[in-house]
N, C-alpha and C positions, 0 to 999 in steps of 0.2 A: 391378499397375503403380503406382508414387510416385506421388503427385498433387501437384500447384504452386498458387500461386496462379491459375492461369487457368481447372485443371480440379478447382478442387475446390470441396467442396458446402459451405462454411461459410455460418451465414447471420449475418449481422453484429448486433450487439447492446450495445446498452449497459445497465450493471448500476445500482445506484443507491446507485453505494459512489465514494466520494474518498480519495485517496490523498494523506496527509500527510506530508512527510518532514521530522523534525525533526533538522535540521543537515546534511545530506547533503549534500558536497560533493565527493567524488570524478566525477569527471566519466567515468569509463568505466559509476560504476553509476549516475551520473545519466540516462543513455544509452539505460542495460540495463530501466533502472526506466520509461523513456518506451515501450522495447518490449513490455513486458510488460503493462502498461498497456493498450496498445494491444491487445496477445492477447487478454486475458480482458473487454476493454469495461468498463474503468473509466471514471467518466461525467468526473471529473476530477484531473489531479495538481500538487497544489500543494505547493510547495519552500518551507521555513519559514529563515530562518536571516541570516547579516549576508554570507556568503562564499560565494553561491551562482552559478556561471556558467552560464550554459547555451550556449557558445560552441561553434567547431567540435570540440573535443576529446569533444565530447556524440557526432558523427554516426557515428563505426567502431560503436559501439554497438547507437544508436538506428536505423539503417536507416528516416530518415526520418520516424520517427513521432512526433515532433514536432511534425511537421505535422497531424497528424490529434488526434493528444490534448490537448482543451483543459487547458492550464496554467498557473497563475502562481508569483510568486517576491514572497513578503510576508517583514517581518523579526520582525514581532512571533506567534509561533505560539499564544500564549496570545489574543488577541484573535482570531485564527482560530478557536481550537476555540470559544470563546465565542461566537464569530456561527454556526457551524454549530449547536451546541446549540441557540443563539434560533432556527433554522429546523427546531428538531427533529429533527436527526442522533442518531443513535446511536453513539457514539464508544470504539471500540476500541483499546489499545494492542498493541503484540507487541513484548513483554519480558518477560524473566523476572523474577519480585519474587515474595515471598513468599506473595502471596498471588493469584499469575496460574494458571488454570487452564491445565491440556493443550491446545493446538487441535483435539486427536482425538476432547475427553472435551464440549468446548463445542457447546451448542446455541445456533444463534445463531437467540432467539424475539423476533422483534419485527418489523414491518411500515413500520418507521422508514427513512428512509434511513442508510447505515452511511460513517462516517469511520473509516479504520483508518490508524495513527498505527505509523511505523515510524522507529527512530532513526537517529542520526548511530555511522557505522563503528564510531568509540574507544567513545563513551560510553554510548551508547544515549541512551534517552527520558530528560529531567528529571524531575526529582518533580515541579516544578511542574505538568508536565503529565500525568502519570500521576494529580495529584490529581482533573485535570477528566475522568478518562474516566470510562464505564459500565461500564466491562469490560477488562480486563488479561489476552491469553492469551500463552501460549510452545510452540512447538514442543518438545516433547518430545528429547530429546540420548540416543545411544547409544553415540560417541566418549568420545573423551579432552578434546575441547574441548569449551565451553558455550555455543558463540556459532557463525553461522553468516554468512556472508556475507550483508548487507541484502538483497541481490536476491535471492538464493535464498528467504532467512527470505517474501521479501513474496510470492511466487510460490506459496509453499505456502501461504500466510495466506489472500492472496486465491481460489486454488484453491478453498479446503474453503469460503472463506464463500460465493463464487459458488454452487459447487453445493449448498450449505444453500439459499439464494432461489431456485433453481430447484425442489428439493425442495420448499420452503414453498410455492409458486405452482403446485405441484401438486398 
């Protein structure tokens, strides 16, 4: 038998990871990114950028979860990751750069709380910000393209680090 939200055995949980979106402004994955969010118990999502709405074009998406995931909308993201670092975050990007590890080949060792820094559709993450992380990974590509949809890329990102902290905590 299917199971729904009424009969099924999830038990709710939040992780101790934030979710950075530098530039993100599509409002269907701004949406998708509050859902998702919301699935795997990101403890927050905050939207870095000058052009960021979070209006009703967010809710075909989000299915409400908006409401449930504490988030804000700052314009300066470099002064973001810089207050997270002073509270001792561990700060990840997911882009590919020269020198970004596989997400498959990454251990993620540390007992810190984790910021993962995902970019804007066109361009991806700035250097500037890719200067302040600890860590640079990429999904691995087996297509013909080298970029994936932000929400998918953050779904698989968050996935594997979730279940690394649940492993570590074991």
């Amino acid at each position: 038998m299917q199971l729904n939200h009424y009969n099924s055995t999830f038990k709710k949980q939040k992780f101790p990871i934030t979710l950075i979106c530098d530039g993100v402004t599509n409002a269907p994955n701004i949406g998708s990114l509050f859902r998702v969010s919301d699935a795997l118990g990101v403890e927050e999502l905050i939207f870095c950028g000058d052009n960021v709405q979070l209006g009703k074009r967010i809710k075909k998406t989000s299915r409400s979860t908006e409401k449930y995931v504490p988030h804000r909308i700052e314009t300066d993201i470099l002064a973001v990751i810089s207050d997270l670092k002073r509270k001792n975050y561990f700060v990840i990007a997911l882009e590919i750069t020269d020198t970004s590890i596989r997400l498959n080949d990454y251990e993620l060792n540390t007992n810190r709380p984790v910021a993962l820094i995902v970019g804007n559709e066109n361009f991806g993450i700035s250097e500037a910000v890719l200067k302040l992380t600890d860590a640079t990974v990429h999904i691995n590509m087996f297509g013909e393209n080298t970029s994936m949809n932000v929400v998918q890329a953050t779904s698989i990102a968050l996935y594997e680090l979730i279940k690394q902290l649940q492993n570590n905590n074991h």
